[in-house]
N, CA, C and O atoms as a GROMACS GRO file, in nm:
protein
  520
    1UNK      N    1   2.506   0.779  -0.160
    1UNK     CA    2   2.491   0.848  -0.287
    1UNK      C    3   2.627   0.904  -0.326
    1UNK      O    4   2.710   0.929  -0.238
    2UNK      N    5   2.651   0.922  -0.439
    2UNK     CA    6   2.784   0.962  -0.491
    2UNK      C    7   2.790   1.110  -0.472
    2UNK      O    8   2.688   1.175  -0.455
    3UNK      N    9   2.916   1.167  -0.475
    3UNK     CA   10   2.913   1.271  -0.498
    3UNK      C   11   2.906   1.365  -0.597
    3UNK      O   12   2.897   1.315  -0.709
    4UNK      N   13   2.907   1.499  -0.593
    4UNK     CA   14   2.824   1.569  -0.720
    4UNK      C   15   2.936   1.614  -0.829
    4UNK      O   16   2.902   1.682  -0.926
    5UNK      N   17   3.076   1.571  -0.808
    5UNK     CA   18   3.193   1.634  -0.874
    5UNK      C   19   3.155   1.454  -0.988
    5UNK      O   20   3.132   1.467  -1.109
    6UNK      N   21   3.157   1.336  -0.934
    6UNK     CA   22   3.094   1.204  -0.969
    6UNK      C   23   2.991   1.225  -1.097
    6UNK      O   24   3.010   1.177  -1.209
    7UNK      N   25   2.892   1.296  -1.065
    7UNK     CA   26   2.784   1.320  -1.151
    7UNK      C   27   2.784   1.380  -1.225
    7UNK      O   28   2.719   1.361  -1.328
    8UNK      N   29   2.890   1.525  -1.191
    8UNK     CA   30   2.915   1.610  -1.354
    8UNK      C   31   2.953   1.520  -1.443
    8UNK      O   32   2.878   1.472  -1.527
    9UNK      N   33   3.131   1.481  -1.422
    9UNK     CA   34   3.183   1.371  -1.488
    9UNK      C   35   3.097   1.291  -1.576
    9UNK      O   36   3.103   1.317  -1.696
   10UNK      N   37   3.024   1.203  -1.539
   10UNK     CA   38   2.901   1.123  -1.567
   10UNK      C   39   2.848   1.146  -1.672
   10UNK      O   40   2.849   1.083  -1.778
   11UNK      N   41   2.756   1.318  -1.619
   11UNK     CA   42   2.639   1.375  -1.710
   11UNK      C   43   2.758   1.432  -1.819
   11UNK      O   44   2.711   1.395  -1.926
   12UNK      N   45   2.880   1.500  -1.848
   12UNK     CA   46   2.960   1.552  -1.936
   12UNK      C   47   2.943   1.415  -2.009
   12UNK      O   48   2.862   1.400  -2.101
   13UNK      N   49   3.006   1.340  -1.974
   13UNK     CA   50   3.021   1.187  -2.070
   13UNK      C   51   2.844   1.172  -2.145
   13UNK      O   52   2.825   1.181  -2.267
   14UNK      N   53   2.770   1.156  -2.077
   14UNK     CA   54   2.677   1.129  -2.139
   14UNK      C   55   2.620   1.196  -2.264
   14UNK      O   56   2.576   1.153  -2.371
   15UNK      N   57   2.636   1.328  -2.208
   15UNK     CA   58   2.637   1.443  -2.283
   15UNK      C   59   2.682   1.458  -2.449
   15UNK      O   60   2.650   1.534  -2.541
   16UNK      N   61   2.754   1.366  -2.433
   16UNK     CA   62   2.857   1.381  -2.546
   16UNK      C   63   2.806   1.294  -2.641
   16UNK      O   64   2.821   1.316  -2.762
   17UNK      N   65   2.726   1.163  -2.583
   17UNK     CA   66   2.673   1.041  -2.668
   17UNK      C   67   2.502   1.077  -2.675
   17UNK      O   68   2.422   1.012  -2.741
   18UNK      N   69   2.465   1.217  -2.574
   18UNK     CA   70   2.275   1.196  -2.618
   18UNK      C   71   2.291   1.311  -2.562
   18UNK      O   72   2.368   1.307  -2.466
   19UNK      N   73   2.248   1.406  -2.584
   19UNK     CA   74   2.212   1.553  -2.549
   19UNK      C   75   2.066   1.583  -2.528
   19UNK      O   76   2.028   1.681  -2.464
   20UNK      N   77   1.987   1.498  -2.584
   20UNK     CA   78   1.826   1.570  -2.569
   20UNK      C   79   1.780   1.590  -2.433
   20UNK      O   80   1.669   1.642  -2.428
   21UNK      N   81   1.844   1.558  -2.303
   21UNK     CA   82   1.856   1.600  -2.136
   21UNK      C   83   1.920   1.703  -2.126
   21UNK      O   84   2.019   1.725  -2.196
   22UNK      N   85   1.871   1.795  -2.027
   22UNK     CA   86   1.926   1.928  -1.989
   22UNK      C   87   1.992   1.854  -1.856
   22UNK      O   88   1.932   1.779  -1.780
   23UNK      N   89   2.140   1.897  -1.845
   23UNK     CA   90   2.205   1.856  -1.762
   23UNK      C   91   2.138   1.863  -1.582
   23UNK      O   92   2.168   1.790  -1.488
   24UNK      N   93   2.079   1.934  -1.583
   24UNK     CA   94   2.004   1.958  -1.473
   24UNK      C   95   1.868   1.847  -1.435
   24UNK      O   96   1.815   1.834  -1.325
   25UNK      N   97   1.839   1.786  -1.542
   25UNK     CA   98   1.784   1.660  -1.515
   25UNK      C   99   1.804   1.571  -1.427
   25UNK      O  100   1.757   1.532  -1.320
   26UNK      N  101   1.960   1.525  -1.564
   26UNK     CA  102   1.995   1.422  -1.440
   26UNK      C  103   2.080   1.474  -1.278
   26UNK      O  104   2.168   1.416  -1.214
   27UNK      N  105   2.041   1.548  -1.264
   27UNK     CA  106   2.082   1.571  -1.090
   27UNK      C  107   1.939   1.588  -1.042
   27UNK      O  108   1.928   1.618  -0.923
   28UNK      N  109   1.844   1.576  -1.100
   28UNK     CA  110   1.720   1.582  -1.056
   28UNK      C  111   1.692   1.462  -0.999
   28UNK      O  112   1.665   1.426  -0.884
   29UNK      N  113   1.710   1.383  -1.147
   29UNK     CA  114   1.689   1.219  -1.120
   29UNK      C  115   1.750   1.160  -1.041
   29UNK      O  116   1.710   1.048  -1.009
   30UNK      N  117   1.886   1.219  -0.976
   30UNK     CA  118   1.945   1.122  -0.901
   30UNK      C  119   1.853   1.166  -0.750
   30UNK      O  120   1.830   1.084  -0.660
   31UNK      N  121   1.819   1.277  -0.749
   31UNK     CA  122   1.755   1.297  -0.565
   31UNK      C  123   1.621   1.247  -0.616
   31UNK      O  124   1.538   1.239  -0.525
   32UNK      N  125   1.577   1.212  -0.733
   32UNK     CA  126   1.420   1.128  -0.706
   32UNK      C  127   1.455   1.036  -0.674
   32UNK      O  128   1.399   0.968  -0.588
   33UNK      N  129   1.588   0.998  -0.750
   33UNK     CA  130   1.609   0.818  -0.654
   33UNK      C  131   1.646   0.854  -0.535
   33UNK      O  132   1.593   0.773  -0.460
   34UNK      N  133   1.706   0.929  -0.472
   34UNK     CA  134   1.677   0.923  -0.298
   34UNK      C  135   1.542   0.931  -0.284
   34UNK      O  136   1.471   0.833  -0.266
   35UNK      N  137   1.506   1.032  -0.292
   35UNK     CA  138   1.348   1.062  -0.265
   35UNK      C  139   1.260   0.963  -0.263
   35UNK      O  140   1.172   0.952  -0.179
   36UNK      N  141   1.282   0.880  -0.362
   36UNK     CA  142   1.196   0.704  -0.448
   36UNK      C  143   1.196   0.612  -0.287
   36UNK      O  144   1.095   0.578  -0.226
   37UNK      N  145   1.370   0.581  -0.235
   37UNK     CA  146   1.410   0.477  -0.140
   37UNK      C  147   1.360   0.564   0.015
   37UNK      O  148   1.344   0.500   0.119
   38UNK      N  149   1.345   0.677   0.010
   38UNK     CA  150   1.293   0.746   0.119
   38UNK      C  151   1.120   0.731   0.136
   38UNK      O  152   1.056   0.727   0.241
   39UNK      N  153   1.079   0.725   0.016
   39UNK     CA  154   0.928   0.725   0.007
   39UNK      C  155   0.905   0.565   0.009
   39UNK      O  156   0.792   0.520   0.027
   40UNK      N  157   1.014   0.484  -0.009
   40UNK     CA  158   0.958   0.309   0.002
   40UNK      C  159   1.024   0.255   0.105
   40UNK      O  160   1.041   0.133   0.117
   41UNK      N  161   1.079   0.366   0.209
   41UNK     CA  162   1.126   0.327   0.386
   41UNK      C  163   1.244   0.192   0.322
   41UNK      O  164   1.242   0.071   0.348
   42UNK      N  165   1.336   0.267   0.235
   42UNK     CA  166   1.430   0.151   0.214
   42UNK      C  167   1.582   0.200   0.232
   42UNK      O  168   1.685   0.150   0.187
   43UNK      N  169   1.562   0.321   0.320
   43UNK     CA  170   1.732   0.376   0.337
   43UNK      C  171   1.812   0.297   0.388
   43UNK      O  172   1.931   0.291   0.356
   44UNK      N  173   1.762   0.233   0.466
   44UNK     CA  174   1.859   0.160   0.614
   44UNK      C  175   1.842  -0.022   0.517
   44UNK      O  176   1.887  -0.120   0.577
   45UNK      N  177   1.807  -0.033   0.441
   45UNK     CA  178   1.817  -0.189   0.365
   45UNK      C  179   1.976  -0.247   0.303
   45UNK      O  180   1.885  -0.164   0.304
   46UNK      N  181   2.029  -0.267   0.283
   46UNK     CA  182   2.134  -0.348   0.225
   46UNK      C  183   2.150  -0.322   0.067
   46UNK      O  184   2.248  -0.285   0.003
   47UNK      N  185   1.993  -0.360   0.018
   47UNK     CA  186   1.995  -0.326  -0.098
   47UNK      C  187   1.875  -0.256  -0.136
   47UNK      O  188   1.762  -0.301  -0.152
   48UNK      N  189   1.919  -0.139  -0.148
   48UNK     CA  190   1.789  -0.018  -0.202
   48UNK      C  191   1.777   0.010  -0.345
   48UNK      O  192   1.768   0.122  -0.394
   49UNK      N  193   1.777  -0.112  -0.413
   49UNK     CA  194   1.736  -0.103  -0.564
   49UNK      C  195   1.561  -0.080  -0.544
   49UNK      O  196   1.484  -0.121  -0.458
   50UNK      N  197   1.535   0.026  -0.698
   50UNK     CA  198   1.416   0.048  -0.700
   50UNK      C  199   1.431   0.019  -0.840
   50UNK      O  200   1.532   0.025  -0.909
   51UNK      N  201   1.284  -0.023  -0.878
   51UNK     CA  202   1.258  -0.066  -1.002
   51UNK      C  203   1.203   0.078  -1.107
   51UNK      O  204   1.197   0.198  -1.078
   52UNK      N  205   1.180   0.030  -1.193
   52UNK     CA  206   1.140   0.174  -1.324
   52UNK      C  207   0.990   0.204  -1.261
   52UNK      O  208   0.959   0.317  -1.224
   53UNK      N  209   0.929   0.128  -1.256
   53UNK     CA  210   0.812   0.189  -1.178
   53UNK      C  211   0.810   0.254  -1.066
   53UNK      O  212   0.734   0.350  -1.056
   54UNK      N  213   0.870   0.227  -0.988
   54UNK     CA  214   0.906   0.256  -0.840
   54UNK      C  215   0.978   0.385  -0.830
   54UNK      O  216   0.976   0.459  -0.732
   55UNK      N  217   1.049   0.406  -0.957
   55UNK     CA  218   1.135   0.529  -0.954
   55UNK      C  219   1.037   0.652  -1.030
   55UNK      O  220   1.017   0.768  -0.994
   56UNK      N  221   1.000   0.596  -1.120
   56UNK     CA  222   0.896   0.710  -1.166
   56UNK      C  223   0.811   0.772  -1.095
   56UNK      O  224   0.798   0.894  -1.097
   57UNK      N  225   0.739   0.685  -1.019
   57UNK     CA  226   0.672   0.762  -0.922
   57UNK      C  227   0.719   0.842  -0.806
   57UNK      O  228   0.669   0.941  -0.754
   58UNK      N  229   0.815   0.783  -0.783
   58UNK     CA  230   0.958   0.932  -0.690
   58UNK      C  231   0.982   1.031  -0.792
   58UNK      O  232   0.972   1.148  -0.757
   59UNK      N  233   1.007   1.011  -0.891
   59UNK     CA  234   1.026   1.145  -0.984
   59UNK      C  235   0.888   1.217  -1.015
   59UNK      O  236   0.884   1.338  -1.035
   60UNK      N  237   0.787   1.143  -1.019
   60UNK     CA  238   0.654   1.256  -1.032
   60UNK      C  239   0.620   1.356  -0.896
   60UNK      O  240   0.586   1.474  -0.890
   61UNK      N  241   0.643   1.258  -0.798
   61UNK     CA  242   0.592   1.281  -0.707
   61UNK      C  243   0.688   1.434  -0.637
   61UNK      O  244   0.632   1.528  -0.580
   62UNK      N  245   0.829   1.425  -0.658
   62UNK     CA  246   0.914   1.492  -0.594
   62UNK      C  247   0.943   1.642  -0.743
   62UNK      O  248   1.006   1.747  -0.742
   63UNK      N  249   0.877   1.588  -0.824
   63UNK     CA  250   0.871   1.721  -0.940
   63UNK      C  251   0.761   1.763  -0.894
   63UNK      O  252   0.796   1.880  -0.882
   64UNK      N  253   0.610   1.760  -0.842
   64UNK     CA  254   0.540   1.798  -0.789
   64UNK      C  255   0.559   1.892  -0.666
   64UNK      O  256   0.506   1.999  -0.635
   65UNK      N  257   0.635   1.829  -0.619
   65UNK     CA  258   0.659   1.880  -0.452
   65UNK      C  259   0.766   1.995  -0.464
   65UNK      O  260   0.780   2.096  -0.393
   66UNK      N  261   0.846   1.947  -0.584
   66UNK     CA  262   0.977   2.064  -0.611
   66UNK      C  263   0.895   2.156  -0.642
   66UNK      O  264   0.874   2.248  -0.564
   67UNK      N  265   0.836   2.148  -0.757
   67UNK     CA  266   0.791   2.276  -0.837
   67UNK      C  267   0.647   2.296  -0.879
   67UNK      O  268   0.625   2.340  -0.992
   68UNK      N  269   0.560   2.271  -0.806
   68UNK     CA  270   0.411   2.244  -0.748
   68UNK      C  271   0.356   2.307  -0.909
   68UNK      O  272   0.367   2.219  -0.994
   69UNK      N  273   0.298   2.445  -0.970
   69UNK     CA  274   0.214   2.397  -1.078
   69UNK      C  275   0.289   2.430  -1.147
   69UNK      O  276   0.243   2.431  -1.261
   70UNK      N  277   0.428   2.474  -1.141
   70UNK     CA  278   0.546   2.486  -1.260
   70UNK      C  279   0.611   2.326  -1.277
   70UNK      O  280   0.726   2.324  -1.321
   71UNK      N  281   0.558   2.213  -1.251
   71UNK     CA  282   0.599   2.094  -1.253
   71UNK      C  283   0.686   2.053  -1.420
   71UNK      O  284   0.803   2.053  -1.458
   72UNK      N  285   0.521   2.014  -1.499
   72UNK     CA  286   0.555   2.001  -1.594
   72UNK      C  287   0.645   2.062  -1.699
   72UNK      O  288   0.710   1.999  -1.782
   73UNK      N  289   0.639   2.229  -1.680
   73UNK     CA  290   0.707   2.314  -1.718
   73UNK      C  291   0.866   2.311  -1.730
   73UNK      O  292   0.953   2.348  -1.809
   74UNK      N  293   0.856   2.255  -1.622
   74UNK     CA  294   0.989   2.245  -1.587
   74UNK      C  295   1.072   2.122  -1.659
   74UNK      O  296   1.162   2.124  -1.743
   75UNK      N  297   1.017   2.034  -1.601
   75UNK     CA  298   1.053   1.894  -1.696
   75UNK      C  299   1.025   1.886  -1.837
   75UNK      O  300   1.070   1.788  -1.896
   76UNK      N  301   0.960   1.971  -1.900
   76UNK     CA  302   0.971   1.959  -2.024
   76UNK      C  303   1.094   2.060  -2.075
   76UNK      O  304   1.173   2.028  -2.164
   77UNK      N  305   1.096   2.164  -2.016
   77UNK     CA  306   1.216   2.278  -2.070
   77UNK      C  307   1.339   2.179  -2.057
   77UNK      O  308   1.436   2.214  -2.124
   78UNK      N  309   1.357   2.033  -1.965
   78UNK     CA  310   1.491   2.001  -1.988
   78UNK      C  311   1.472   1.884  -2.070
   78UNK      O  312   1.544   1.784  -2.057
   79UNK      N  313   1.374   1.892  -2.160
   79UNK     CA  314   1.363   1.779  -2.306
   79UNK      C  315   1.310   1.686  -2.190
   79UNK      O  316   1.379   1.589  -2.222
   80UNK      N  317   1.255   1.651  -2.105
   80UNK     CA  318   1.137   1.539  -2.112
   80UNK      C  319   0.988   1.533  -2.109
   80UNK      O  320   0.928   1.599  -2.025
   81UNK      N  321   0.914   1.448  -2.208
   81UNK     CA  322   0.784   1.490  -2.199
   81UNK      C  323   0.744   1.384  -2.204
   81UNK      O  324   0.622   1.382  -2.224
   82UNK      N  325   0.823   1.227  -2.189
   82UNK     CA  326   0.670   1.110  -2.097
   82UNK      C  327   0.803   1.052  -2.065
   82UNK      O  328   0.921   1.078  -2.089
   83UNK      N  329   0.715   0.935  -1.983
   83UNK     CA  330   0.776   0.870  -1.906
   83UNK      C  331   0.934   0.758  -1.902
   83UNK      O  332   1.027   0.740  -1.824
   84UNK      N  333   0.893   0.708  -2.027
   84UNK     CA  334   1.010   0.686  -2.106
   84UNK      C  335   1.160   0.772  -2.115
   84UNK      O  336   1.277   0.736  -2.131
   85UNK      N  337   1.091   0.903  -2.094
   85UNK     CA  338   1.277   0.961  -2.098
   85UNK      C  339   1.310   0.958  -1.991
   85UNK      O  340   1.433   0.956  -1.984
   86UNK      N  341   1.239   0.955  -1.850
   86UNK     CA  342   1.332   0.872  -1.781
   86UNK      C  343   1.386   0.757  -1.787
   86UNK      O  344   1.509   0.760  -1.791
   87UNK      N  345   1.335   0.646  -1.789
   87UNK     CA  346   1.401   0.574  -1.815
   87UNK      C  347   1.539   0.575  -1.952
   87UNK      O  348   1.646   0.516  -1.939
   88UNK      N  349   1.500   0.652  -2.066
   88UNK     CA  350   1.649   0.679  -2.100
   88UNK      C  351   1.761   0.721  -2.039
   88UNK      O  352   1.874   0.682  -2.069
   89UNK      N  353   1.718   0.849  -1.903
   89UNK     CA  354   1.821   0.877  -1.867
   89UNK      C  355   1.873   0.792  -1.805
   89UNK      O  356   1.992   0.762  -1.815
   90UNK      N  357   1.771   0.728  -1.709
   90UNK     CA  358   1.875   0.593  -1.607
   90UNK      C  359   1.954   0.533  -1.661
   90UNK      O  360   2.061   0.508  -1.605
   91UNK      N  361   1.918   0.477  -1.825
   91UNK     CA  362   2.006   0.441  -1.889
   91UNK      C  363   2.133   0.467  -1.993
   91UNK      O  364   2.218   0.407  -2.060
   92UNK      N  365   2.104   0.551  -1.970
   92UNK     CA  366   2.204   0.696  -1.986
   92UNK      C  367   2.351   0.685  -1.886
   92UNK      O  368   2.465   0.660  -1.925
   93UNK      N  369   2.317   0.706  -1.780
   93UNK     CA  370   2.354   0.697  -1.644
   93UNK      C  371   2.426   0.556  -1.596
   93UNK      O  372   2.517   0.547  -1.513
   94UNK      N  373   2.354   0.435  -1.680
   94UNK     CA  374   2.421   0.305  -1.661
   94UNK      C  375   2.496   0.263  -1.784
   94UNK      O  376   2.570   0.165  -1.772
   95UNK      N  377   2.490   0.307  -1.869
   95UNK     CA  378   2.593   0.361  -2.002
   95UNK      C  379   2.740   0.376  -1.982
   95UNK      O  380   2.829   0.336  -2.058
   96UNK      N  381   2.753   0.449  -1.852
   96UNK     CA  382   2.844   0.553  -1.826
   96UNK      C  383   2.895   0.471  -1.717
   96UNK      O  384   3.007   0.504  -1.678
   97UNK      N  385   2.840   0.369  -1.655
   97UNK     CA  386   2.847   0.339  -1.501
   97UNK      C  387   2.840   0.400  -1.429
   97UNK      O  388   2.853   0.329  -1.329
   98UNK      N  389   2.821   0.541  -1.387
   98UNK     CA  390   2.725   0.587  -1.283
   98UNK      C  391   2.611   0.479  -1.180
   98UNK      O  392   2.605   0.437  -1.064
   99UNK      N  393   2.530   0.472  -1.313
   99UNK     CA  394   2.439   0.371  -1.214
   99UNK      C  395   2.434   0.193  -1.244
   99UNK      O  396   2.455   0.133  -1.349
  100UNK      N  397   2.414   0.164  -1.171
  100UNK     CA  398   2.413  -0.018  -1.206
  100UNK      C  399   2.244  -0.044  -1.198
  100UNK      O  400   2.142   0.017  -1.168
  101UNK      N  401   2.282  -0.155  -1.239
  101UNK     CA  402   2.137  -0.238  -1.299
  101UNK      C  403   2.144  -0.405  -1.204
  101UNK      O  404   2.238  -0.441  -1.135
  102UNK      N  405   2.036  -0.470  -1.226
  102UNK     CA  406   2.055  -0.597  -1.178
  102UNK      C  407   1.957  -0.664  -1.321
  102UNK      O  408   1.890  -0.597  -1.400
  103UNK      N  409   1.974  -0.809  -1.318
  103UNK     CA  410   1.947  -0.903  -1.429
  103UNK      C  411   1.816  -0.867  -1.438
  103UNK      O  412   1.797  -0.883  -1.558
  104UNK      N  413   1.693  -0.822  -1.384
  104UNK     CA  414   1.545  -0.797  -1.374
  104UNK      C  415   1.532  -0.680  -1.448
  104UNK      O  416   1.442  -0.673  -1.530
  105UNK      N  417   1.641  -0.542  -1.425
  105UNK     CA  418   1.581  -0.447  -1.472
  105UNK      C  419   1.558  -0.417  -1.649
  105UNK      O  420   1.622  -0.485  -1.730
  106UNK      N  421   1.504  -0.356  -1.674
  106UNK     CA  422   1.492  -0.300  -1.830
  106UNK      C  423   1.392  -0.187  -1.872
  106UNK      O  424   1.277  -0.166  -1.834
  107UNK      N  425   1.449  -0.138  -1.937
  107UNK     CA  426   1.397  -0.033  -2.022
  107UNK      C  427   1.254  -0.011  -2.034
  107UNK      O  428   1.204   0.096  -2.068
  108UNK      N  429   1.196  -0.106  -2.007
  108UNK     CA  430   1.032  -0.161  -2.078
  108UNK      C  431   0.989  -0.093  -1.902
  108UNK      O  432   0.888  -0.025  -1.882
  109UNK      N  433   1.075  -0.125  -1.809
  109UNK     CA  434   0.987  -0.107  -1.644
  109UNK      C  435   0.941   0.059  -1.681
  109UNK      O  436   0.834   0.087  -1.626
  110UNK      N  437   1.000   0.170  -1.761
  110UNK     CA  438   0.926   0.327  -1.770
  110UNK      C  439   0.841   0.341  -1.840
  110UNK      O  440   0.774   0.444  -1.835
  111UNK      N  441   0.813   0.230  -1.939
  111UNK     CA  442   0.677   0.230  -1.949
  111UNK      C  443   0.558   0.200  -1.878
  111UNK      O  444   0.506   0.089  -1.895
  112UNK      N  445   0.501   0.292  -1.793
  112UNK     CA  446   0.414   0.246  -1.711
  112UNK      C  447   0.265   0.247  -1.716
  112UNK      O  448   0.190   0.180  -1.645
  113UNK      N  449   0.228   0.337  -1.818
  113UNK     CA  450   0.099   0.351  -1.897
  113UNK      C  451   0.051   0.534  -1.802
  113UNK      O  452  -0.045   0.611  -1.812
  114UNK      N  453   0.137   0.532  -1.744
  114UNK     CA  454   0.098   0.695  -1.687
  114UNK      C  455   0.191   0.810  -1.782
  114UNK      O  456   0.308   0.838  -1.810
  115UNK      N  457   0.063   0.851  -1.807
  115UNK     CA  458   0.116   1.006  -1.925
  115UNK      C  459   0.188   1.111  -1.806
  115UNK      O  460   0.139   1.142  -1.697
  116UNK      N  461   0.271   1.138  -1.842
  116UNK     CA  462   0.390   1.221  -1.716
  116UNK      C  463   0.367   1.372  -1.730
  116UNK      O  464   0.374   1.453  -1.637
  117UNK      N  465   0.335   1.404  -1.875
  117UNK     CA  466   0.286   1.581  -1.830
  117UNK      C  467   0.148   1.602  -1.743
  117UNK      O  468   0.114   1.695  -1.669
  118UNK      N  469   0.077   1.473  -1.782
  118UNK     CA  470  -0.079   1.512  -1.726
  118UNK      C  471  -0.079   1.436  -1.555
  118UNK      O  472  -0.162   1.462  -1.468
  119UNK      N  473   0.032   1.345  -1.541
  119UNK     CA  474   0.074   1.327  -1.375
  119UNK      C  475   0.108   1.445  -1.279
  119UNK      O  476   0.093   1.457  -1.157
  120UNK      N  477   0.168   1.545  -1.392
  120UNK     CA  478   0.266   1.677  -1.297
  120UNK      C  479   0.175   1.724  -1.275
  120UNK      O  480   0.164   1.746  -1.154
  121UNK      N  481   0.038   1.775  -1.371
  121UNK     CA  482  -0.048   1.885  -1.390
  121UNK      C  483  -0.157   1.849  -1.288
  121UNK      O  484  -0.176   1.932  -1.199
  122UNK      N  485  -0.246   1.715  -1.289
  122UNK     CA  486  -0.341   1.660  -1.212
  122UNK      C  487  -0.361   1.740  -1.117
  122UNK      O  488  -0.465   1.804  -1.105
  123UNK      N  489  -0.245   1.750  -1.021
  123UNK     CA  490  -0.238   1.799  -0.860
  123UNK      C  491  -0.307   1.960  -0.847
  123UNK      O  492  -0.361   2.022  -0.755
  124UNK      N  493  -0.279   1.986  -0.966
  124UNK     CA  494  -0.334   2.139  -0.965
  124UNK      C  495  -0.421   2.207  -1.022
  124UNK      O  496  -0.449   2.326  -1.012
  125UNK      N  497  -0.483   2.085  -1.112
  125UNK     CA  498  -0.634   2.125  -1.155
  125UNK      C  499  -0.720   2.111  -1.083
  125UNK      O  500  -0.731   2.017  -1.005
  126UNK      N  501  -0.844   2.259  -1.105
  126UNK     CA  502  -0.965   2.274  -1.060
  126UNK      C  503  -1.044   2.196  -1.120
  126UNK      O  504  -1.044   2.186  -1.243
  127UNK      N  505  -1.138   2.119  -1.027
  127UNK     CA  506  -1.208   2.031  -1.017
  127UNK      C  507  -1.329   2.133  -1.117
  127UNK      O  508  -1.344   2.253  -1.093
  128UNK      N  509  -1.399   2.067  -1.217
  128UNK     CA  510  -1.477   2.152  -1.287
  128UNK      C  511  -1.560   2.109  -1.211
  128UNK      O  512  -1.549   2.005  -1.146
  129UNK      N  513  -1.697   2.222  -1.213
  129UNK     CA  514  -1.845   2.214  -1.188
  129UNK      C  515  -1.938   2.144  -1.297
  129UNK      O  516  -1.919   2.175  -1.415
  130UNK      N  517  -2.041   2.051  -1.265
  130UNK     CA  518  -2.120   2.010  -1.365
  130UNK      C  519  -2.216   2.122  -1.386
  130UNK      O  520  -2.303   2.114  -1.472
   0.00000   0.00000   0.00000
């Protein structure tokens, strides 16, 4: 993983061409992608590309675990509210070259048909009584 002097750089640049991310995002997003290749036992591989699906669900899963029923809260205060803005940021991020891509990936993989405020929230709703 790069280092974090790497990622300011990066997120400043990006910054400059799309602002609707709170800079604190993308340093979020980059430890869901650890978190993503840790949760799909792919550290020790050669090549630990994860796909838009694959990554989203490291980012739900590890916004959950970060910030249990302040999840959504959280991710929305830094301008994201579905699933899609991640994937802007990745591409945000590969904009800049920060991150690379291979010929398969695209934009279309964060659309995944999972609503991302009601993914964060799920974990912590009470089960109603009939």
């Amino acid at each position: 993983m790069r280092d974090s002097f790497a990622l300011q750089l990066a997120v400043h640049e990006v910054q400059q061409r799309d602002n609707r991310y709170a800079p604190e995002s993308y340093a979020f997003l980059c430890q869901a992608l650890g978190h993503t290749v840790k949760m799909l036992e792919r550290e020790n591989d050669e090549d630990r590309h994860v796909n838009g699906r694959e990554l989203l669900s490291g980012f739900r899963d590890l916004a959950v675990l970060e910030f249990g029923p302040m999840a959504a809260f959280v991710i929305r205060d830094w301008g994201l509210e579905r699933s899609e803005d991640v994937g802007n940021m990745v591409y945000n991020l590969i904009g800049v070259g920060y991150f690379g891509r291979n010929e398969t990936d695209s934009i279309d993989d964060f659309s995944d048909g999972v609503d991302l405020m009601e993914a964060l929230r799920r974990p912590f709703q009470v089960a109603r009584r009939r």
